[in-house]
N, C-alpha and C positions, 0 to 999 in steps of 0.2 A: 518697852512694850510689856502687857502682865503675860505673868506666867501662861494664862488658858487663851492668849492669843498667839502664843507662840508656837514654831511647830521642831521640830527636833531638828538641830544644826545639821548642816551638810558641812562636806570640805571639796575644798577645791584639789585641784592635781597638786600644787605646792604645800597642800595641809592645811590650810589657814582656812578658817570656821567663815561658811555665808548663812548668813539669816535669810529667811523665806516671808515675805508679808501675805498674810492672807488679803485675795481683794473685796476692797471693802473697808477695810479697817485702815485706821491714818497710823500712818510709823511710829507717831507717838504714843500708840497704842491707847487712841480716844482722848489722852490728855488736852488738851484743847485753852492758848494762849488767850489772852484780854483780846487781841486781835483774830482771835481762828475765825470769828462769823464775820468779819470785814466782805469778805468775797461772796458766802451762800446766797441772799438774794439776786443776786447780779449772776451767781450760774444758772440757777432756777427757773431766770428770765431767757438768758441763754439757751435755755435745753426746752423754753417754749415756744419759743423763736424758731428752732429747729425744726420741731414736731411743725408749729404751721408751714413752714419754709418746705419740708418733705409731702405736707397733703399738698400743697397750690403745686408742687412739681408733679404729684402722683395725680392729681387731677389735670393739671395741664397736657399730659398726655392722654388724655380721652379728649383733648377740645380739637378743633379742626378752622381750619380758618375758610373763608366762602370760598376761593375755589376750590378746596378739598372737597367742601359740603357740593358743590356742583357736580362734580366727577362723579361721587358717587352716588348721587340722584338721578342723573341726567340731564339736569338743571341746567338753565343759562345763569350768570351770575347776575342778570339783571330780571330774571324771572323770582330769583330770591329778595331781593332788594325792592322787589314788587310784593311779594306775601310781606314785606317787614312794614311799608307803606301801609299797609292794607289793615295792620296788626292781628296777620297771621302769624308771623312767626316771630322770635325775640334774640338774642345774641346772648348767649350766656355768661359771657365775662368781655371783657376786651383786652388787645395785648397792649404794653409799655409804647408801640408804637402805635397804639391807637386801634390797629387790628381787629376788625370782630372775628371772635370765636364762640363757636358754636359745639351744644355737645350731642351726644348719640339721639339724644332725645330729638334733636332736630331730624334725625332722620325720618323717624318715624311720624314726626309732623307733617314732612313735606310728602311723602308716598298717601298718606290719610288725606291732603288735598290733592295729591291725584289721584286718588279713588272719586273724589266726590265730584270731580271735574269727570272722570269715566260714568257718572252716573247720569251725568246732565249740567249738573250744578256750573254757574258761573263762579267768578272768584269771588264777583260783588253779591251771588247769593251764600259763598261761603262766609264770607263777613260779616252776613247779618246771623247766619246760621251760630255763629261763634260769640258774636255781642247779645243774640237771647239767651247762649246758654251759660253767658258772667254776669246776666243778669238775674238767673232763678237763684235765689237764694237756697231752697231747699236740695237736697239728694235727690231725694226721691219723685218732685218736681222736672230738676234737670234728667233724669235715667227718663221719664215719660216723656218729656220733650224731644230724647232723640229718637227714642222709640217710634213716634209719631211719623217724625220727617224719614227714618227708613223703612217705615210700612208704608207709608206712601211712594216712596219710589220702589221699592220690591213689586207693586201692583203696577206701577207704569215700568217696569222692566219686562213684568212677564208679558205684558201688554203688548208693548214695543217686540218680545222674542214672539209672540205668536203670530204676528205681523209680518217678521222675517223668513221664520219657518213657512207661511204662505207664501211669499215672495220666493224661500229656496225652488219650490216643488213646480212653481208658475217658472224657473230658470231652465230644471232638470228638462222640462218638459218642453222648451222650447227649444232645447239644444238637442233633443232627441228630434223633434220635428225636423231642425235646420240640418240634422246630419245625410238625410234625403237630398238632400239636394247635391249632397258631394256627385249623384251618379246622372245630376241632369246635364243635356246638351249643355255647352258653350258659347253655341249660336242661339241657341232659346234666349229672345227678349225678356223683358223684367216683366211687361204687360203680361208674358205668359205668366207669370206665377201666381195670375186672379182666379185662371182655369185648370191648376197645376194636374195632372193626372198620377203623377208619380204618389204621392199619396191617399189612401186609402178614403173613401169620403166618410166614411162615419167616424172619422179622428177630427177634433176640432181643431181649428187655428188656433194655436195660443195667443193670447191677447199683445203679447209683447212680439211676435212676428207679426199677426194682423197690425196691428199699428203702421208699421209700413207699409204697408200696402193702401192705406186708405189713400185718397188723389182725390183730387178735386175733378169736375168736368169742367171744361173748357167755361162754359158759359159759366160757371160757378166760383168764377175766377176773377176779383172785386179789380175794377179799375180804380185809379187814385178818384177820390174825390175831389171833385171844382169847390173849393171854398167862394162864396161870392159875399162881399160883402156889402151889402144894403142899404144906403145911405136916406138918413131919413133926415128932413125936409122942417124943422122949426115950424 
């Protein structure tokens, strides 16, 4: 080994001198035989083998296989095996045993089609939703594209909530009517409730209790019809 690779002798308990190698440096101290490079490409290869051998391991624990990916969707596994028919969704690697594995990314795919399924959407319109938008070529094309399709259902959402919100208040309103009646007789018939008195008259029927009460009259009450058939004569 040279001089400036060496470091100052130690001794052992019996006295006898140990050399110290810095690491790094070959014992021969760099001297290097007709045979020293026989090995280097063959570890170099080694040590890149490793590195990928370490990311497929370091990635394989992000990957999940379908019914992991089920569990924590909520998913059936045959509801997945449907977006993949569908090419909605894709398998991100597979295992040795053939295995699909899927990664984070899948999650967030499959909650993105049930958002669009909560919005209306069918599957067969997310399909087509997803083939127009691998077919815009440009960015700023595809960003208008979906912009499009969710200002259109933002307008049929509020649409659809101001709908409901009419429908809450047509509920309140008839559960406030209906609770009058908790104090009528028992033996009061149901005919009485066309002339109800417990009720204020200037309060209107809600439309969803009047419904009940509509009846037919007697006479306004269709017998089956006689089909006759007619036989006509050549």
């Amino acid at each position: 080994m040279a001089d400036h690779h060496r470091l100052p002798l130690l001794k052992r308990v019996d006295g006898s001198p140990v050399e110290v190698q810095v690491r790094g440096i070959p014992a021969d101290g760099g001297r290097r035989g007709p045979d020293a490079n026989a090995g280097g490409p063959k570890v170099e290869r080694s040590e890149r083998a490793s590195v990928r051998s370490l990311d497929d391991a370091r990635e394989r624990r992000d990957l999940m296989q379908i019914g992991d990916l089920a569990r924590e969707t909520g998913k059936t596994v045959r509801a997945i095996h449907l977006y993949e028919e569908l090419g909605l969704l894709s398998p991100a690697a597979r295992s040795k045993g053939r295995f699909r594995l899927y990664g984070r990314d899948a999650l967030t795919r499959i909650r993105w089609i049930g958002k669009l399924q909560d919005m209306g959407f069918s599957l067969g319109d997310i399909q087509t939703i997803v083939r127009e938008w691998e077919l815009v070529e440009s960015a700023p094309g595809a960003m208008k594209r979906m912009r499009e399709i969710y200002a259109r259902k933002l307008e049929e959402t509020r649409d659809q909530k101001r709908r409901l919100e009419a429908l809450e208040h047509e509920l309140e309103a008839s559960l406030d009517y209906l609770d009058t009646c908790d104090v009528c007789d028992p033996q009061r018939l149901l005919s009485a409730c066309e002339c109800c008195d417990l009720h204020a008259k200037e309060v209107d029927v809600p439309e969803l209790v009047l419904g009940f009460r509509v009846a037919r009259q007697p006479d306004q009450v269709s017998e089956p019809l006689e089909v006759r058939v007619l036989e006509t004569s050549e």
